[in-house]
C-alpha positions, 0 to 999 in steps of 0.5 A: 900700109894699112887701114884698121879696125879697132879689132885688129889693132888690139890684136896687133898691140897684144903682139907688139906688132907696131907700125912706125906712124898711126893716125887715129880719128874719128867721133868717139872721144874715149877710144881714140883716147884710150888708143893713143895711150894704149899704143905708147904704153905698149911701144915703150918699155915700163920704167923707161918712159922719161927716156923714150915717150915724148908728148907733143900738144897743139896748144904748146905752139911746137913747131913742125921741125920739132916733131920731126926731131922728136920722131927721129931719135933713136931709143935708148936701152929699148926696141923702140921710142914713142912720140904722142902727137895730138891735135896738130894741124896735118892738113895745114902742115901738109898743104904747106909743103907736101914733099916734106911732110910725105918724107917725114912719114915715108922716112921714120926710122923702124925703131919710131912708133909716132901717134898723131891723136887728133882729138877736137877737130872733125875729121870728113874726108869725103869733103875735105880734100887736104885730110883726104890726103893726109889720111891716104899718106898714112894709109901708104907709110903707117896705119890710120884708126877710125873710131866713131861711136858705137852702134847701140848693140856694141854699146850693149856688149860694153855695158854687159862686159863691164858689169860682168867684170864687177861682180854684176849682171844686166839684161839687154832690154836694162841696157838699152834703157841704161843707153837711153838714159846716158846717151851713147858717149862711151866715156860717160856711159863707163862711168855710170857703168862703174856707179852701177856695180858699187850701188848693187855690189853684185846682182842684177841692174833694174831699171829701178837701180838705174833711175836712182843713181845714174844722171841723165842726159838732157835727151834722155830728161827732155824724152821724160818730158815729152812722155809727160806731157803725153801722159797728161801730167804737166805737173811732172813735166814742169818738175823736170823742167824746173830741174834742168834748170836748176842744175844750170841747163841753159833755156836754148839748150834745152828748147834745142833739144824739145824741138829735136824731139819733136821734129823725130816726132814728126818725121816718123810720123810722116814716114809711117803715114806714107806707109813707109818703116820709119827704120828708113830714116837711120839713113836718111837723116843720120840717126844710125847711132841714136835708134833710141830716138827714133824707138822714142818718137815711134812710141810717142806719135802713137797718141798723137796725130799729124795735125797734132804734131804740126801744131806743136811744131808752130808753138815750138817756131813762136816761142823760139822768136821770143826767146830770141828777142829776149823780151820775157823771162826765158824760163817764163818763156819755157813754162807756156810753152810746156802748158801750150803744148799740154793743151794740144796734145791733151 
């Protein structure tokens, strides 16, 4: 029946417009969230929730008949009844018997609204067949959502509205860095949003507002890192490694996300050197919702050369050995490895 855009399922949703089965899927943990509910809040009738709305998890172990069941019983005093069904393994159901699980969608009764909400499992139909199935069934019998994470300029719009709608203000250049800062997990970046318009209580939002009340993500932290040692402050550097540490960031993680810093580093630098615009790697190696880095890594390899950057790369793959053997403290570990770098990038 159909394939949707988050656009026009809100409008649909805004008309009570309702398909008798949506599959909701994708990379961005809050919309399909908030979707999910949005369409069973929409569905059933205020006040009549304990008659109508029924919500099935995976990890209660419910049984495909009782889906079925739930999905085909019909609303009592309201147009329509609601099932919310999240996580449930529909490629597993469907390879098990696909005459039954085509039915069951093709057969819901008009009054049904079910929403198969799949919330943890990764979903690529491009390389797995079975979901491909799935999702092409309820392309043929009901709607389907995609909703991955926004590009950095409807992250922007987000993040404008929301203070807008708080009494307060931000500049685009602002809610970049406030996007570098948080990451783009949309779930995380509302909440800063809202930390925001009660620190200012109106006004506009400074980058300086930002830095003082919002919390980082650990790319964000291990950019000011890198930025400090590019700067010859090592004392800083160590600052805000000593800091991840403290507030529990596990070694690994955070020597995970060092390398990932510098690899961008090292691939912009190639690709400009090779006289190509280093905007071609969003492309080539997934970096379509995370610009920031590449922005990152294109401002630092200004101070550094090639060599330079193979050179931390060789310290990066040595330390990565011991803090596999466990044979030092990892924080240690961690502290010449910062200093090493210094020294070669100084």
């Amino acid at each position: 029946m159909a394939v949707l855009d988050e656009l026009t399922l809100k409008n649909q949703l805004k008309e009570k417009k309702f398909f008798t089965s949506y599959l909701i899927w994708g990379n961005e943990p809050y919309l399909k969230q908030h979707y999910a509910n949005l369409i069973a809040k929409k569905a059933v009738d205020e006040g009549m929730e304990g008659f109508n709305l029924r919500r099935f998890d995976a990890e209660n172990g419910n049984d495909i008949q009782e889906l079925i069941d739930a999905t085909d019983t019909l609303p009592m005093f309201s147009e329509h009844s609601c099932t919310v069904i999240k996580d449930f393994a529909l490629d597993e159901m469907y390879s098990a018997d696909k005459t039954r699980f085509e039915s069951w969608l093709a057969e819901m009764p008009e009054t049904t609204v079910a929403v198969f909400w799949q919330d943890t499992e990764e979903i690529n139909p491009k390389k797995q067949s079975k979901w491909k199935n799935v999702i092409e069934l309820f392309d043929r019998h009901g709607a389907t959502v995609c909703l991955d994470k926004m590009d950095e300029s409807s992250l922007v719009k987000t993040v404008t509205g929301g203070l807008n709608k708080r009494g307060a203000q931000i500049d685009r250049p602002t809610a970049f860095y406030l996007i570098d800062c948080v990451g783009d997990d949309l779930n995380l970046l509302l909440n800063e949003v809202e930390k925001l318009a009660d620190y200012k209580n109106g006004g506009t939002v400074t980058r300086e507002d930002i830095d003082a009340v919002c919390i980082k993500s650990l790319e964000a932290s291990i950019f000011d890192l890198s930025k400090a040692l590019l700067s010859k402050n090592l004392a800083r550097a160590m600052a805000i490694l000593n800091k991840l540490l403290t507030e529990k960031e596990r070694p690994e993680v955070i020597f995970g996300a060092l390398c990932s810093n510098f690899i961008d580093m090292y691939r912009v630098k190639a690709s400009i050197l090779g006289g190509k615009n280093a905007e071609y790697l969003k492309d080539a190696y997934n970096y379509k919702n995370t610009a920031f880095r590449l922005r990152n890594a294109r401002r630092d390899t200004q101070r550094l050369s090639l060599e330079e950057i193979k050179g931390c790369l060789e310290l990066l793959e040595k330390a990565d050995m011991k803090l596999k053997l466990r044979t030092t403290d990892e924080k240690i570990i961690l502290e010449k490895l910062l200093t090493e770098l210094f020294e070669t990038v100084g």
